[in-house]
N, C-alpha and C positions, 0 to 999 in steps of 0.2 A: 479204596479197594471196591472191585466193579461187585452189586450181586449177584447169586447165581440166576435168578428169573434176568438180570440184564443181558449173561452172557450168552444166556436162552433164546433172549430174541434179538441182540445183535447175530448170533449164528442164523438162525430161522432167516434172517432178513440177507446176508450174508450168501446163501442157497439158494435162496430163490432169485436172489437179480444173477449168479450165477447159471444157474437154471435157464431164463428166460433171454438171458444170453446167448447161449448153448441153442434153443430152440428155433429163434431167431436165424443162427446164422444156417440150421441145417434149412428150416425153411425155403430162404433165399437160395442153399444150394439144389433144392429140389426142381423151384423154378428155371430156374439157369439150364438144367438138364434138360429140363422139357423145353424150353424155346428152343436151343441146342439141337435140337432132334426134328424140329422144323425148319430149321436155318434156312435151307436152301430154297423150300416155295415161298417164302416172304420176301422175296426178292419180285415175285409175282403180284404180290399185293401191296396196294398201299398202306403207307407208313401209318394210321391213323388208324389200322382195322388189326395189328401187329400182338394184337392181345389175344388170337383167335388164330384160327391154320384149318386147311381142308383135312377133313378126318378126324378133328375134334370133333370127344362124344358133347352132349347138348350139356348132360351136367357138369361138364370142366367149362363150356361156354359161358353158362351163367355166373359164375365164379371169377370169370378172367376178364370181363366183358363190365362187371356189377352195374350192371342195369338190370333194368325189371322190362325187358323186349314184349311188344305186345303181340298176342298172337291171332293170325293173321287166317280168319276162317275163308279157304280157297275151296273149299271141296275135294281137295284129290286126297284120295287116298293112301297115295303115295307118299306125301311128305307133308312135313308142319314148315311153316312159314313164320319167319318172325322176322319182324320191321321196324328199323331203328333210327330215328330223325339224329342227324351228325352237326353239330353247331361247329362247320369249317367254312373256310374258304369257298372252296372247290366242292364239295361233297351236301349234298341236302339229304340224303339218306341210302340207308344201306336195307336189302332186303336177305337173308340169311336161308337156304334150304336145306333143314337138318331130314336125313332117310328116316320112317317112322321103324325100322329096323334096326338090327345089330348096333346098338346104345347109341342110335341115332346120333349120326355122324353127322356134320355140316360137312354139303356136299359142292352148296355154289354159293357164290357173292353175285347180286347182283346190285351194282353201284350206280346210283344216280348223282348226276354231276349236275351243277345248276347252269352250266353252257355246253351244248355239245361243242364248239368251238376248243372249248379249253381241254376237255377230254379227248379231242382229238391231238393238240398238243402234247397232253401230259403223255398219249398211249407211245406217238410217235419217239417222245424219249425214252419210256420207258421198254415199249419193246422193239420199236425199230416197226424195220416192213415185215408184213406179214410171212407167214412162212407155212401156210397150208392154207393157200387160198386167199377167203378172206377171213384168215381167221387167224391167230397162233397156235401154236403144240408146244409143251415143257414139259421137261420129265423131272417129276417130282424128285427124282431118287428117295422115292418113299413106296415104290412097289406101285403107281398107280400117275398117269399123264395128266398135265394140268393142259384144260382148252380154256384160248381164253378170246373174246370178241364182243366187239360192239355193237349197239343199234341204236339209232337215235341219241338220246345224250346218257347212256347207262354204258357201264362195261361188266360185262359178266362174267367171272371167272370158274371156272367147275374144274373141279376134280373127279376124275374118271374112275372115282372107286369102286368098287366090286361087288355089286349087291346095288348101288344103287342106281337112282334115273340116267345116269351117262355113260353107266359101264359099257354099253354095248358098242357106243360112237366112237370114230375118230374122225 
């Protein structure tokens, strides 16, 4: 016959992996929700950068990102910069511009490729021909247009949200 201190802490022990179970899986459903609600401008970005979305504030960035991004003294007033070295293929690092306003949103990628060659490939599959110039247009269906274009061997991607550096452009 078990005693009563054992039945105590088999229950206790019992609880708690049911507990952390339970936590676990609402977790996982919280994330799922929130990628989910990005869905559709990650189709804009590359697959490598998929932990992040234009409009993410900076403290869900660091979190999703868990890197320690260094930061990146440009002078402008306007926005903080953070610059991330990418151990890929294709990608030698990624530059991040969060608006130093409204819970500082990440507003642009700008992606440096280690061949503009291959970047001009990878753009030409992923968006095809241009379609405002020389540049792309997408509509976030998030309330704000995604631009996106190249220069030399970097692709840029920004979202045109509202308050910051590109709201005004199309």
């Amino acid at each position: 016959m078990e005693s009563p201190a054992n039945k105590i802490a088999i229950s206790i022990i019992m609880l708690t992996i049911i507990s952390t179970s339970f936590s676990c899986k609402v977790k996982k459903q919280t994330i799922s929700v929130d990628l989910n609600k990005q869905r559709s401008q990650l189709q804009y970005i590359p697959k490598q950068l998929h932990e992040s979305y234009l409009g993410m504030p900076f403290s869900d960035f660091k979190k999703a990102r868990m890197v320690m991004a260094e930061k990146d003294s440009n002078g402008m007033d306007f926005r903080i910069e953070y610059t991330e070295s990418i151990e890929d293929n294709d990608i030698r690092r990624v530059t991040y511009y969060f608006d130093k306003d409204n819970n500082l949103p990440l507003y642009e990628y700008i992606i440096e490729y280690k061949s503009g060659a291959k970047l001009q490939e990878l753009v030409n599959q992923k968006y095809g021909t241009h379609n405002d110039g020389n540049q792309w247009i997408f509509d976030s269906e998030e309330g704000f247009m995604i631009r996106v274009w190249t220069f030399e061997n970097k692709l840029c991607i920004a979202g045109l949200i509202k308050g910051t550096e590109w709201w005004n452009e199309k």
